[in-house]
Structure formats: C-alpha cells, structure tokens
C-alpha positions as CSV (number, residue, x, y, z in Angstrom):
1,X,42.4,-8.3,78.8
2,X,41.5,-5.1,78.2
3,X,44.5,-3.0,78.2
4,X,45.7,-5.6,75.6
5,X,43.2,-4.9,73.4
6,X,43.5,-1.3,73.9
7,X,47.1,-1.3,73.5
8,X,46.7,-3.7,70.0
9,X,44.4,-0.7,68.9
10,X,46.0,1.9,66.4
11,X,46.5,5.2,67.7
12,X,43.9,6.5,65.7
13,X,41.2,4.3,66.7
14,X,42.2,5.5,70.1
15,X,41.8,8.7,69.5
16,X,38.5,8.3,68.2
17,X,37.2,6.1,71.0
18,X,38.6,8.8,73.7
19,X,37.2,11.8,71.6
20,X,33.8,10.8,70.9
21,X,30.7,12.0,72.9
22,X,29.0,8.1,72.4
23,X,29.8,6.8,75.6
24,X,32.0,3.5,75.4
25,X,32.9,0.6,77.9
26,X,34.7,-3.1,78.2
27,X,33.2,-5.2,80.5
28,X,34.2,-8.7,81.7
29,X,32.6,-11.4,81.9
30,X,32.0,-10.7,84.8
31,X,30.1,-7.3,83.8
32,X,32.8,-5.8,85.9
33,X,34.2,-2.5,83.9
34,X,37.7,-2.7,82.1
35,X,37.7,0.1,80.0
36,X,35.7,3.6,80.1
37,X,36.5,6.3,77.6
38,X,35.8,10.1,78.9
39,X,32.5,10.4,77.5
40,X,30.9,7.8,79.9
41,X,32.8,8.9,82.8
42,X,31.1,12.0,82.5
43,X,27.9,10.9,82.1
44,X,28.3,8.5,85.4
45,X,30.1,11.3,87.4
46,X,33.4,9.4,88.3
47,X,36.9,9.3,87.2
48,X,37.1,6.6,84.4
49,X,39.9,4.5,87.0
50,X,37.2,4.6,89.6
51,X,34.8,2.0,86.8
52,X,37.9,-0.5,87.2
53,X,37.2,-3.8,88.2
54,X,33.9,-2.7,89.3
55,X,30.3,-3.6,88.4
56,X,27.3,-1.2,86.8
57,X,25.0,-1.9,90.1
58,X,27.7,-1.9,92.6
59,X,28.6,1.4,90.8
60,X,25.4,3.1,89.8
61,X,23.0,1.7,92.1
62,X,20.5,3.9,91.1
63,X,20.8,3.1,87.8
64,X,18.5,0.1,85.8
65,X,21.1,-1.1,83.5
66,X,19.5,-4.4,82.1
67,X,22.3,-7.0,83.6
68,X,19.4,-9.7,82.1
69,X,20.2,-8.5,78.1
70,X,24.2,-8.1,79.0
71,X,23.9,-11.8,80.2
72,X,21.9,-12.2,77.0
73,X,24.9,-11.0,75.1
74,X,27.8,-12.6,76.4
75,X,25.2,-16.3,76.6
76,X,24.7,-16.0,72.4
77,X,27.0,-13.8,71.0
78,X,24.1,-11.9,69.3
79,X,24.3,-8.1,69.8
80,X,21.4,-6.5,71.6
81,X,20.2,-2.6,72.0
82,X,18.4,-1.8,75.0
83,X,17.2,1.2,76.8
84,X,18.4,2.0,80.5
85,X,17.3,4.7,82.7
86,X,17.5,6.1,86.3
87,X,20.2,8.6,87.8
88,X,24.1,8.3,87.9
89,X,26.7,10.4,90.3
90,X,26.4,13.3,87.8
91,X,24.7,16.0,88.7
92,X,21.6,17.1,86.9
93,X,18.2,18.6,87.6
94,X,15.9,15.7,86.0
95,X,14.5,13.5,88.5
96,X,15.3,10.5,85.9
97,X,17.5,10.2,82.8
98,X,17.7,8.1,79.8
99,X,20.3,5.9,77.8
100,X,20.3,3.9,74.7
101,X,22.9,1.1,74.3
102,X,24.4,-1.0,71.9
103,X,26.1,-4.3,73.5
104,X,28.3,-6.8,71.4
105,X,30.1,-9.9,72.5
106,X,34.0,-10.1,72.5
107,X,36.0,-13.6,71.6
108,X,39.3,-14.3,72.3
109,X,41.2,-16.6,70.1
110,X,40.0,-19.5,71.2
111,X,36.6,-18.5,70.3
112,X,35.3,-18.2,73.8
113,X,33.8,-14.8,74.9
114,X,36.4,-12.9,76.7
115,X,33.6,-9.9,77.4
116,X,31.6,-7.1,75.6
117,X,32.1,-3.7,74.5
118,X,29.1,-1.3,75.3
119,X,28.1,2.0,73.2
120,X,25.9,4.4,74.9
121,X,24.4,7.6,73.7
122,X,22.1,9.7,76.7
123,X,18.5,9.9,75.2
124,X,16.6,12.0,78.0
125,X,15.8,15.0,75.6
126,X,14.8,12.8,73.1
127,X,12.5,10.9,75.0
128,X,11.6,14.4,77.0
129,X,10.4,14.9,73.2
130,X,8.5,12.0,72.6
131,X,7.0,12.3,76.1
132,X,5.8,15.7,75.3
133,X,5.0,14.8,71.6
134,X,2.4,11.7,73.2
135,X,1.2,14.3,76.0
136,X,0.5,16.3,73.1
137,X,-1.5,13.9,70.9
138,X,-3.3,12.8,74.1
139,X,-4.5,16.7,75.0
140,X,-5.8,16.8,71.3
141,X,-7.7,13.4,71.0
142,X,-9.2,14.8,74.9
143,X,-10.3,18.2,73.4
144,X,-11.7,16.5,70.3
145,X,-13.3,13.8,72.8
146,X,-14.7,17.4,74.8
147,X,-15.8,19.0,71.8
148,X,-18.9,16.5,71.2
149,X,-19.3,16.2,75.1
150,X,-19.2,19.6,76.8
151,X,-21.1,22.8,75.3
152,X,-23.8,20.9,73.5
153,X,-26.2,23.3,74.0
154,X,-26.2,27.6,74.9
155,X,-27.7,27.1,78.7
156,X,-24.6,28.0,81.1
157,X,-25.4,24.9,84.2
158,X,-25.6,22.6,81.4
159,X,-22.1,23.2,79.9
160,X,-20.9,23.4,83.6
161,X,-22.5,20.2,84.0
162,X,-20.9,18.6,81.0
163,X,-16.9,19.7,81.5
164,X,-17.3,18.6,85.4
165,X,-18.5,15.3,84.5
166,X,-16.0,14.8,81.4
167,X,-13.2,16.0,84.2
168,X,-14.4,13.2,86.6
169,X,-14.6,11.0,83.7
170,X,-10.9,11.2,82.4
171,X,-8.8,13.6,84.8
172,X,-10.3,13.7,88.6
173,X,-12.2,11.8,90.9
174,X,-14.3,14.8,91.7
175,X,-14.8,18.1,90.2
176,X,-16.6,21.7,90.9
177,X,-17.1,24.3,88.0
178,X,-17.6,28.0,90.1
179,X,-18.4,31.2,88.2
180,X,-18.0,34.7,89.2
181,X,-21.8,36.5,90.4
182,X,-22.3,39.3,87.3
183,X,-21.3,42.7,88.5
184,X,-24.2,43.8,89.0
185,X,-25.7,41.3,91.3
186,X,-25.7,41.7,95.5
187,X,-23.1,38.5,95.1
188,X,-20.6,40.7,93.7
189,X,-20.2,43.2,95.9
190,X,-17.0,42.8,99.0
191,X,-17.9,40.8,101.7
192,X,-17.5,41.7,105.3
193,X,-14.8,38.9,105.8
194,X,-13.1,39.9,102.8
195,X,-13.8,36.5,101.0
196,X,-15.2,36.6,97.3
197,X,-18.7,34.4,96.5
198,X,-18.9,32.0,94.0
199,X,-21.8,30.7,92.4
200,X,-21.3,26.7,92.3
201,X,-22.7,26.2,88.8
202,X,-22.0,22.0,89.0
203,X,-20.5,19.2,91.2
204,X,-19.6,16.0,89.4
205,X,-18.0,13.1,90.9
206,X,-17.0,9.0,90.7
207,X,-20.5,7.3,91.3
208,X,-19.2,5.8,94.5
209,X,-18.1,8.9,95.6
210,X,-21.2,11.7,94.8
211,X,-23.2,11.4,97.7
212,X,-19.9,12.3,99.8
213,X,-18.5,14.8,97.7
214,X,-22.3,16.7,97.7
215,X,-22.0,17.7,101.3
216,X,-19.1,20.1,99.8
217,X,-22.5,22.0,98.7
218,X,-24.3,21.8,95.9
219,X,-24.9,23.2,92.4
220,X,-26.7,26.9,92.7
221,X,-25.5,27.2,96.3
222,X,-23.1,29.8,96.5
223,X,-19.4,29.6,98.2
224,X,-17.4,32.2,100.1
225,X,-13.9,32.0,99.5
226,X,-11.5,33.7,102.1
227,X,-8.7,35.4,101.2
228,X,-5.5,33.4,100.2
229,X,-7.4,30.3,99.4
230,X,-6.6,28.1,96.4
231,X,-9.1,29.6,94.3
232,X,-8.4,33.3,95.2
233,X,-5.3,32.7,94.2
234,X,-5.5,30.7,91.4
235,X,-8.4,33.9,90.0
236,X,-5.5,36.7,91.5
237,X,-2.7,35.3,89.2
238,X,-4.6,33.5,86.3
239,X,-2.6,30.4,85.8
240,X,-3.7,26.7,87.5
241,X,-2.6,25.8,90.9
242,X,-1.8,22.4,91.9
243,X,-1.7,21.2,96.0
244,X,-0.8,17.6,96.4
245,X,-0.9,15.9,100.0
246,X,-1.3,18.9,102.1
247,X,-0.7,19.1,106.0
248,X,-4.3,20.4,108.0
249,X,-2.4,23.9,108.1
250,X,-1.5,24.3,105.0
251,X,-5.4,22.8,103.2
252,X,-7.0,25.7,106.3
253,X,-5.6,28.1,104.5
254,X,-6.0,26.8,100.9
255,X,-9.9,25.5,101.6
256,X,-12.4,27.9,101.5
257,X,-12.4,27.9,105.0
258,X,-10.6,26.3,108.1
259,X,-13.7,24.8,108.9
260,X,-13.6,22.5,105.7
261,X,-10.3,20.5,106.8
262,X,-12.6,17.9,108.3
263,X,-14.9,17.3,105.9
264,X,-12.0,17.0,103.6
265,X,-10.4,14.4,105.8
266,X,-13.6,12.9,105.7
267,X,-14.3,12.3,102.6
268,X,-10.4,11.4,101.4
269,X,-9.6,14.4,99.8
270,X,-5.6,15.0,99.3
271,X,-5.0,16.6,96.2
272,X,-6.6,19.5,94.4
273,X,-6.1,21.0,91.1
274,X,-7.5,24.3,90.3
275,X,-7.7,26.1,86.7
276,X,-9.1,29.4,86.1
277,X,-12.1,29.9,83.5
278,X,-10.4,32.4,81.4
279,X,-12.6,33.8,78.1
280,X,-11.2,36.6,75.8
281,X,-8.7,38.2,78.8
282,X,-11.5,38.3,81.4
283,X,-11.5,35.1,84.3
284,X,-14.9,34.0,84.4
285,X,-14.8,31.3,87.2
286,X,-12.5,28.2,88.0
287,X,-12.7,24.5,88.0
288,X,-11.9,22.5,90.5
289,X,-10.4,19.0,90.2
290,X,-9.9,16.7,93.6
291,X,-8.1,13.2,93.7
292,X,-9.5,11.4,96.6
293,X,-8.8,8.1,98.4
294,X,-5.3,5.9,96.9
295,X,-5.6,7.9,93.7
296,X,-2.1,9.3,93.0
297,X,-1.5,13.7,93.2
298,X,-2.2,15.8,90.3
299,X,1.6,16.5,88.2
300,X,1.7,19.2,85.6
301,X,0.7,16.9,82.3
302,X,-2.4,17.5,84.4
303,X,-2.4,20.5,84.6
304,X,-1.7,21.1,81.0
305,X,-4.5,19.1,80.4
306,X,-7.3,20.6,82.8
307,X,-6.1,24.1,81.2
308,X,-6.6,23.3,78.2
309,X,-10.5,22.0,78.9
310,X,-11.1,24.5,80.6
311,X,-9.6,27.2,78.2
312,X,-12.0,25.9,75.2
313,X,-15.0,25.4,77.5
314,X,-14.5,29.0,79.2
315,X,-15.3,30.2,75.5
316,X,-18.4,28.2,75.3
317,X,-19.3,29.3,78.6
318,X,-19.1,33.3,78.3
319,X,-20.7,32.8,74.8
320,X,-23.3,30.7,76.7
321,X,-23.6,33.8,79.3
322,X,-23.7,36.5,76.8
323,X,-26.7,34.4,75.1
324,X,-28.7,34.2,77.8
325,X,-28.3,37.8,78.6
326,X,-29.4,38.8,74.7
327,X,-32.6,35.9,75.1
328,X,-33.5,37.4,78.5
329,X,-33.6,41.0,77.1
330,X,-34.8,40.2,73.4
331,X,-37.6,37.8,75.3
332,X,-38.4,40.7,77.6
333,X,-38.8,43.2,75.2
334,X,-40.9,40.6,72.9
335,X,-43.4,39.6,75.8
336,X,-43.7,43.0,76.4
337,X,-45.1,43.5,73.3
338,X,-46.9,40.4,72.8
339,X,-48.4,40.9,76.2
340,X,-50.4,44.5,75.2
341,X,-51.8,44.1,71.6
342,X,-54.8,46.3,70.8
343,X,-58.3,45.3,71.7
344,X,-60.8,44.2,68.8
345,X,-64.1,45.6,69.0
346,X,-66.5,43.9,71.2
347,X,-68.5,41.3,68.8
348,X,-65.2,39.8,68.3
349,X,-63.7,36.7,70.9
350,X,-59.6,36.9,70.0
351,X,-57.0,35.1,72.2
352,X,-53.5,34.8,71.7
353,X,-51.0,32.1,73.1
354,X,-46.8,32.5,72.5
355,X,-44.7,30.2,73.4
356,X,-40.4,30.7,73.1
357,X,-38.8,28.0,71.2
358,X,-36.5,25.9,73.7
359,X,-33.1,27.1,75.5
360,X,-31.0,26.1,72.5
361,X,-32.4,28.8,69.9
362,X,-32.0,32.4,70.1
363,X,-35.4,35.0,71.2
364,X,-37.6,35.0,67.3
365,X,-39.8,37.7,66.1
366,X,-43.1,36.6,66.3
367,X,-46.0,38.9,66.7
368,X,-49.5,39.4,66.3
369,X,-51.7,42.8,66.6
370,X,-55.4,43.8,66.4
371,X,-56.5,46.6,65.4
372,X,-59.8,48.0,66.3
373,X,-61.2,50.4,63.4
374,X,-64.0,53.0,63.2
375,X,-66.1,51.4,60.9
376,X,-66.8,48.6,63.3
377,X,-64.2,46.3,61.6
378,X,-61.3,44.6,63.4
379,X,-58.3,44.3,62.0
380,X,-55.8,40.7,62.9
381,X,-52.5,40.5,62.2
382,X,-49.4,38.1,62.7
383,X,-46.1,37.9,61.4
384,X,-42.4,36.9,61.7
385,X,-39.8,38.8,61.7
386,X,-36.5,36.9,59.8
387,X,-34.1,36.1,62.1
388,X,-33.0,35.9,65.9
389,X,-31.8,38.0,68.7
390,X,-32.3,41.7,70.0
391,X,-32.6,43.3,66.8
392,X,-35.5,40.9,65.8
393,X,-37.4,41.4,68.5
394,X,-37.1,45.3,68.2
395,X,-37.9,45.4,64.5
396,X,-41.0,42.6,65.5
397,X,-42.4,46.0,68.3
398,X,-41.7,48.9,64.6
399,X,-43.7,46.3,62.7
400,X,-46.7,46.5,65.2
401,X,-46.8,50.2,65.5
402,X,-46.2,50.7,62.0
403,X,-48.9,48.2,61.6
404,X,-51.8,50.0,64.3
405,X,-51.2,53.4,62.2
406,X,-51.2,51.9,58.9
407,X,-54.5,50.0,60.0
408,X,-56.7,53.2,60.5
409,X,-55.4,55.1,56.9
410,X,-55.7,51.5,55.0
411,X,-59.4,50.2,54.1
412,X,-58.3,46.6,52.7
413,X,-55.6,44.4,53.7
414,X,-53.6,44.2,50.7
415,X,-53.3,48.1,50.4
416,X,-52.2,47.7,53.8
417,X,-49.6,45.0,53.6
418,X,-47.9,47.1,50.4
419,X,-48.3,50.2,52.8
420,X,-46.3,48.2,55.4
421,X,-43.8,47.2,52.8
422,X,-43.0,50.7,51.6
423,X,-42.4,51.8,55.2
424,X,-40.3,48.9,55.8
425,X,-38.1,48.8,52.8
426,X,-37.9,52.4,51.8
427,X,-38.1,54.8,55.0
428,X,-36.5,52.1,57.8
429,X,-35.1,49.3,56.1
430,X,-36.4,46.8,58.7
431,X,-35.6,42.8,58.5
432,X,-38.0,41.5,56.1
433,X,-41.0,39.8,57.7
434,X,-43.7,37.5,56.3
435,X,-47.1,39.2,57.4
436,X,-51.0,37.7,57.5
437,X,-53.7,40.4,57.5
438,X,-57.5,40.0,58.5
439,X,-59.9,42.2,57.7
440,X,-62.9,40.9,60.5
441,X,-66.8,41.6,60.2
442,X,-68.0,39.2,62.1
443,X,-71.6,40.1,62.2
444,X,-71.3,39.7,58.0
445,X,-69.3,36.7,58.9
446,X,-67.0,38.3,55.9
447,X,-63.1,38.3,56.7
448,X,-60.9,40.0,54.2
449,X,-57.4,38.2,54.1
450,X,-54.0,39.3,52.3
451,X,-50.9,37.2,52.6
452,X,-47.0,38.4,52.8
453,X,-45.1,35.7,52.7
454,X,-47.1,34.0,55.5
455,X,-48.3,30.7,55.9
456,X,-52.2,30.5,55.1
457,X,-54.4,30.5,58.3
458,X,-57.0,27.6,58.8
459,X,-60.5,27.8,60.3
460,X,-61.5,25.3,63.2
461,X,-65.5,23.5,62.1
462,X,-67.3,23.1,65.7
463,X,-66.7,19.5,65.1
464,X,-62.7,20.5,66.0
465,X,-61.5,19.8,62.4
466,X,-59.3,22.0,60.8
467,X,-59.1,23.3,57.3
468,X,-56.5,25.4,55.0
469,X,-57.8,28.7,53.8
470,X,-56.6,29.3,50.3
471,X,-54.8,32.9,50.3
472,X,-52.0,33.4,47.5
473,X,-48.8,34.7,49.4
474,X,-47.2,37.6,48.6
475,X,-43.9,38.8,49.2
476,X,-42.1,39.5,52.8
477,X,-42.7,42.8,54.0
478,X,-39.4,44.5,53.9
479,X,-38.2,43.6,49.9
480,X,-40.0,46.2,47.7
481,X,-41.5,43.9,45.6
482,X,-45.1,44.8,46.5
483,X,-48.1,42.8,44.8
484,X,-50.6,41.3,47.4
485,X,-53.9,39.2,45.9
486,X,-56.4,40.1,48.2
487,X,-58.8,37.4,49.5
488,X,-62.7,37.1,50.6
489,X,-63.2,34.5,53.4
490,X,-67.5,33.9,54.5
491,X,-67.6,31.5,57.5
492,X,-70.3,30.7,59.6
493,X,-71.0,32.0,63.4
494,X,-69.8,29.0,65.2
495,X,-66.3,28.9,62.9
496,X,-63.3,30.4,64.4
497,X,-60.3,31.4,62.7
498,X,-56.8,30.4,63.4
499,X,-53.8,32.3,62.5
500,X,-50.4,30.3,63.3
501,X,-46.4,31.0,62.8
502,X,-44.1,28.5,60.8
503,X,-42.8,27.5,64.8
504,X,-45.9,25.3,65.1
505,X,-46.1,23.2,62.3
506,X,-42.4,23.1,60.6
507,X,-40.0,20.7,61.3
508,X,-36.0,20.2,59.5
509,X,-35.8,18.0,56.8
510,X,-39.8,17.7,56.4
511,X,-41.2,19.6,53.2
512,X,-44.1,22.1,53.7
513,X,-46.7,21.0,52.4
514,X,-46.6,17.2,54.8
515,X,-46.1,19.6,58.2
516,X,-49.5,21.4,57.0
517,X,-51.1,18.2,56.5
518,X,-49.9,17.6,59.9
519,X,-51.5,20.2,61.3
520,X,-55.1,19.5,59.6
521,X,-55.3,16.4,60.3
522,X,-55.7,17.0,64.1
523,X,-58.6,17.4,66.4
524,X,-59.0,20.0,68.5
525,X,-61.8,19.8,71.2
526,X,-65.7,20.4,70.0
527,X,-67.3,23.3,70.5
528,X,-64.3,25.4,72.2
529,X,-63.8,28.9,72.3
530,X,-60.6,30.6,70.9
531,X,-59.0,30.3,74.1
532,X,-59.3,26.7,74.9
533,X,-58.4,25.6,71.1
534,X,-55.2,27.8,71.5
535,X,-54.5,25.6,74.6
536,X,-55.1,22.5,72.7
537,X,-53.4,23.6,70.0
538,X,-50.2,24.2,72.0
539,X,-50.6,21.1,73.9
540,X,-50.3,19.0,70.7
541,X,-47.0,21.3,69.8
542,X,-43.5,20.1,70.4
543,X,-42.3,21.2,73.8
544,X,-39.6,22.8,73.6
545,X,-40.3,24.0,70.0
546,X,-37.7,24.5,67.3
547,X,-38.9,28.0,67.1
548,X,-40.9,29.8,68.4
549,X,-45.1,29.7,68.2
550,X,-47.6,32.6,68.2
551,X,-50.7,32.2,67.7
552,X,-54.2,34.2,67.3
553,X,-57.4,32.7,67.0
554,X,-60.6,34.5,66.2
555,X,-64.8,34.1,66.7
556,X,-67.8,35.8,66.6
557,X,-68.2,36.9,70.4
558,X,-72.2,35.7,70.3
559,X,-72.4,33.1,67.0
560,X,-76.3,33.2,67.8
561,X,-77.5,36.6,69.1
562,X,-81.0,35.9,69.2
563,X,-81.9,33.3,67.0
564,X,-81.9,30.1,66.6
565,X,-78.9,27.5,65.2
566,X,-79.3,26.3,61.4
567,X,-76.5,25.0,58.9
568,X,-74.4,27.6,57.1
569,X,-72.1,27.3,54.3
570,X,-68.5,28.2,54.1
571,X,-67.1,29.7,51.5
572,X,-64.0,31.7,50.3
573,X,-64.2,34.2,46.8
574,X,-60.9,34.9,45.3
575,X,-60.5,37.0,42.8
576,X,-64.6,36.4,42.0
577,X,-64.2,32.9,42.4
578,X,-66.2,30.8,45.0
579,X,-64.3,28.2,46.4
580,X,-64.5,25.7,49.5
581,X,-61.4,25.8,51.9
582,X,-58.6,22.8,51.8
C-alpha cells in the first residue's frame, strides 16, 4: 500500500518528504509502520527498514505514543494533534523527550481507510522552555508570597522564624535557619574538633512532625558542625547542596555528627537540601530544608527555589543584624546618658522614667537634664532630638552638655533656649531638636517655662487629674530662627509637674490636639509622688511604644514644711496675663 503511494508521488514531493527535518510516517491499519522518511529514523535511532512492518510499542517501548488517538483517527476520519513523550533508541542526555504530532486518515478508492500518515516535529526544548518559563512564574509569585510573610519586622529570630515556617509551608517538611556566631564572640573562635558552631536561630516543621523534629535541638542552642558535613560544605563553596536518600555512611559524614544517623532514621529523615544565607558577598548562615517520611527527594527546581528565599531573606537578615547592632550601641550610649542627669537642689522631688519604643523602630533621642544653679533655682529640661539611630543619640548627649553649661551663664529659659539654638545651628550644626525648659523655685512655687518646638507640659492636681499648661512653642533648637515667648507658671505645693515626649501621647493617623486630650483625660493615682505617677503614667502607655517615652516629673520635696494644709490657686501669667491652665 505504501510503496504505491510512494511510488504515485512526483519526484519532487519525494524529495521534500525525504529532506525535511518534520519527521513523517505511513502506518497501517494495523499502526504497523510502512513508510519512514530520514528525519524520523533519526529521531527513533533505527534504520528507516528496521520501522517496516512493525508497530510504535513493539518498536519504542519506552515511548507513550497515544495508540488510543491513532485508533481515534483511523475510527472517524477526523485528524487529531497530540503530544507524545518518553525516550527512543537515540541517544541523548535528557532523561525524557517530547514530540508533537499531526495524524490524518488515508482512503483508498473505495472510501475505506487504507491507514494514516503521521507528521512529527521533537518539542523537548520547547517544552524545556515552557517548563522553565512556569518554574519561573512560580519562583516569582513564591517571593512575592515571601515578601509579606518573612522580614516583617528588624528583630533577626523573628525573620528566621518567618522564612523557616514559609519553607515548611510550601517547599520542606521541616526546616532549620543557622547563622554564623559574630567574630567577636567565644562561638567563633576554632573548635578543638575542628567543627564550626552555629547558632540555631529557628526550627519550623509540619504540625505532626515538630515535636520529633525538636529533639534535632532547638532554636538558641548552638550546633557543632564537623568538618565535611553538608553544611560546611555548602558555607566552603557557597552554592546549595542537595542529598537525596542517603546510605548511614554517607548521612555520618554529611550530619553534623555520626552520632545523628539514628535520630535521623528515627524521625524519617531522607533528603536534605541546604542553601547558604548569602548577603552583599559575605555568607551569613544556611537554611536547612529536610523531606521526611513518603515525601518525594528534593530536584533542583527546588533548589532554585530555596536559593532564591533564601537570597532575598539573607538581605533582610544582615540588615536585621546590622540594626540591632546600631539600637544596642545608640541605646547604650542613650541610657548612659539618661541614666546620670544632674541633681536638682534639695527642695526639689524629680524622677525620670524612659522607656525605648518597641523592636521595630530605630534607638530615638529623647532626653531630659536638671540643672542645679547657684541662686537656689533648678533648672528641667527635655527634649527630642529629630530622627533615629547612632547619630541621634550622640547629638541627644551635645545637647545635654551644651545644655548644663548654657544653664549656669543663662538667667531665664528663653535666653537659654536661643543660647542653645545659636550653639546648635551656628558653631555644630546638630539635628534640630524640639526643647522644654523649666526654670524651678519651688519654695515661690514660681516655674519659669520657655517652649522650642515642644509639646506643652501638664501639671498633675492631688486629685490625679491632669491639666495642659499654656506655653507658646517656639522653634526647634537647631534652625536659627530664634524667638522664644517666655512663660510664668504659680502652682501650689501639693502640684507636681509633668514634662512628657511626643512617644507618649502621639499615635499615626490621629491629629494632635485628640492624643492631648487623651492624655488629660486620665487619672493618675491621688496623692502620688513624682515617682509613682511616672509609673502610672507609663503603665497606661502603649507597650511597646511607637517611639520612644521620657519623661520628668517635678514637686516640691516638703509641699508643707511646717504649716498647715489650706487651698491654693493655680495660675499661669503670660506675657502679664493671668490665666488658668487647660
């Protein structure tokens, strides 16, 4: 049948059907081959007389050729395209290859089919492409997925925490996130055995299998890896290591010690995947991933994957570190200097309470200061310095020695604010920083106020209710602009004054003016001493803050001294006017 068709052909359809690189083949009824032109018998690997007479499966065995659609064919007469995959006699590399196919039915004369007449084209790079295109797309809707999940905040065991349990979640049935001791720490140094400690930052597994996987150890222990392990080797050369199925000799010497096989057994643990933690060229740590139980070995799309996770959270993570390193040395240095201000003469009872805003936000520059003059007065002081970090904190310490020599050559608080803003702006150029200054005679029960940019204090009645003092703001310290109104405050003996930064009563997205009211329209404890009404004052405060809170209160050490209680008035003058507080 065939080689009559063939021969009816003319000779330069022939040529065409021997020449071109589409594979092409007559079948029988029977599916059994009857024609193959050069470019198929290449891609099967045999002579094209060796297809005679023969079937696809008793041929190709290895190969899914879809007999059901041929049938399909030859039953309708409608042409069909199908794909086909598996491996022929060629030879080739690829564990599986790919084939497209167009099949048409054959009549005779009689109208009956007489067979088909198949076109095939090989579509393994093609579908490589699309393979690697859909990997592709996947890894990017993951690290979009991550980007929500893992680095939500700057504390390093949190982030640790959150790519472990998104691994567990989409790529592993258990996974360990390890990071390298800082240099400078006794962890770092060489161990006698020659194996390099770890510091197991998080553990995150399946919910069936966590209380197994935790006797691996857990997070803040740390792990001694000996030499040659998986994870020395993976930190040695950089790039991710995957061990699927591994004989007890060959997961002794990949574990972090022989003495781990049977635990591993134990718990089902045959595959491991391990990707270094890798931020701007320096190798930070590694992740761990671990398929346990039926779950299938770890292939390189998984690989791929892990390494990319792990590459964007590495980023997070050393940003994360250097953070911590910056708040631990900017709240150091601001503790320091919180923790020795000067002493106010003895007729005055001042405490002073700070608290850090929470782990997300950088080291503020809050301070306060008191300044004990000759004259008998005591000068209080607080302020913020703008912004975060080191360099706030250090600018916060020049503000308050600026501030305790200013203090002895300044007799009023606004000639000492503008004296403050003249050293600030013209001789250092510090950050600007809003400033409140208190000019204290408590026997006179006179305080003498001037405002840079800060918000106005309040005074605490015995009753606990808190009031607004009225004190026009000025410009921050730092700008130049100068001009500060100053203020007259008289309050009774048994008033205390309460001096506050923005970190305990501001909140986002809330004006002013309704956090103020806030803050007056609480009740602090009767009767209480500056101490305990800072204590109650940061009890009531958001914990952790936004920002961070200073505070300074300030009383008459003896409201009474040797005479007996009667009702005072309160008053403020401002600018010669007498006025009641808000």
């Amino acid at each position: 049948m065939a080689e009559d068709l063939w021969s009816a052909l003319p000779r330069p359809l022939r040529q065409v059907l021997d020449g071109t690189a589409a594979g092409i083949a007559v079948l029988d009824t029977g599916l059994r081959y009857r024609y193959v032109n050069p470019a198929l018998a290449g891609m099967n690997g045999l002579p094209a007389e060796h297809h005679l007479g023969r079937t696809i499966a008793e041929l190709l065995p290895d190969i899914d050729a879809r007999e059901d659609v041929l049938r399909a064919v030859l039953a309708d007469g409608r042409a069909r395209e199908v794909t086909s995959s598996g491996r022929t006699r060629a030879a080739s590399p690829l564990p599986r290859r790919y084939w497209h196919g167009a099949y048409h039915r054959i009549d005779g004369a009689d109208g009956r089919p007489v067979g088909l007449v198949g076109i095939v084209l090989e579509v393994t790079a093609s579908r490589r492409q699309q393979h690697e295109l859909e990997q592709a797309r996947s890894r990017l809707a993951l690290l979009d997925t991550a980007a929500t999940r893992v680095g939500t905040t700057l504390d390093v065991d949190t982030t640790c925490g959150e790519l472990a349990a998104f691994l567990v979640e989409h790529l592993a049935d258990a996974a360990t996130v390890e990071l390298l001791p800082h240099p400078d720490s006794s962890h770092a140094r060489p161990r006698p055995d020659g194996s390099r400690r770890l510091r197991r930052a998080a553990l995150a597994a399946a919910p069936e299998l966590l209380d197994q996987v935790r006797r691996l150890g857990a997070p803040g222990e740390h792990i001694d890896y000996q030499p040659g392990s998986t994870t020395r080797r993976c930190l040695e050369a950089g790039r991710p290591i995957i061990e699927n199925l591994l004989s007890d000799e060959e997961l002794a010497r990949s574990a972090p010690n022989a003495a781990r096989v049977a635990l591993y057994r134990e718990i089902g643990i045959h595959s491991g995947l391990v990707v270094p933690l890798t931020a701007r060229g320096h190798r930070i740590g590694t992740v761990t991933l671990m398929r346990i139980g039926a779950s299938p070995g770890f292939g390189p799309d998984d690989a791929v994957a892990a390494q990319d996770l792990a590459g964007r959270a590495a980023i997070t993570l050393d940003n994360a570190r250097r953070y911590s390193r910056e708040h631990d040395v900017a709240a150091r240095l601001q503790r320091a200097m919180l923790a020795e201000p000067g002493s106010p003469h003895p007729d005055l009872d001042v405490a002073f309470r700070y608290r850090p805003a929470g782990t997300g936000a950088l080291i503020g520059g809050d301070w306060y200061e008191t300044v004990a003059l000759p004259d008998g007065r005591t000068v209080l002081a607080i302020g913020d310095v703008m912004g975060h970090g080191i360099e706030a904190a250090a600018h916060m310490s020049h503000y308050q020695a600026m501030l305790r020599a200013m203090a002895l050559l300044e007799p009023t608080a606004d000639r000492l604010l503008t004296r403050l803003d003249h050293l600030a702006c013209e001789v250092h150029d510090y950050r600007p920083s809003t400033c409140l200054v208190v000019y204290a005679e408590p026997a006179r029960g006179r305080y003498a106020l001037a405002s840079a940019g800060h918000l106005p204090p309040a005074v605490v009645r015995p009753t606990g209710e808190l009031a607004l003092l009225p004190v026009e703001p000025g410009p921050p310290l730092g700008t130049g602009l100068n001009g500060y109104a100053p203020s007259t405050v008289v309050l009774p003996p048994d008033h205390t004054l309460l001096l506050y930064t923005d970190g305990l009563v501001e909140r986002r997205d809330e004006d002013i003016d309704r956090s103020l009211a806030r803050l007056t329209a609480r009740r602090l404890p009767a009767g209480a001493g500056p101490a305990g009404l800072l204590d109650a004052v940061l009890a009531g405060a958001p914990d952790p803050a936004e920002d961070d809170i200073a505070l300074l209160a300030a009383a008459p050490a003896d409201p009474y001294p040797g005479r007996s209680r009667h009702r005072e008035v309160l008053t403020v003058l401002t600018g010669g006017r007498r006025t009641g507080p808000r």
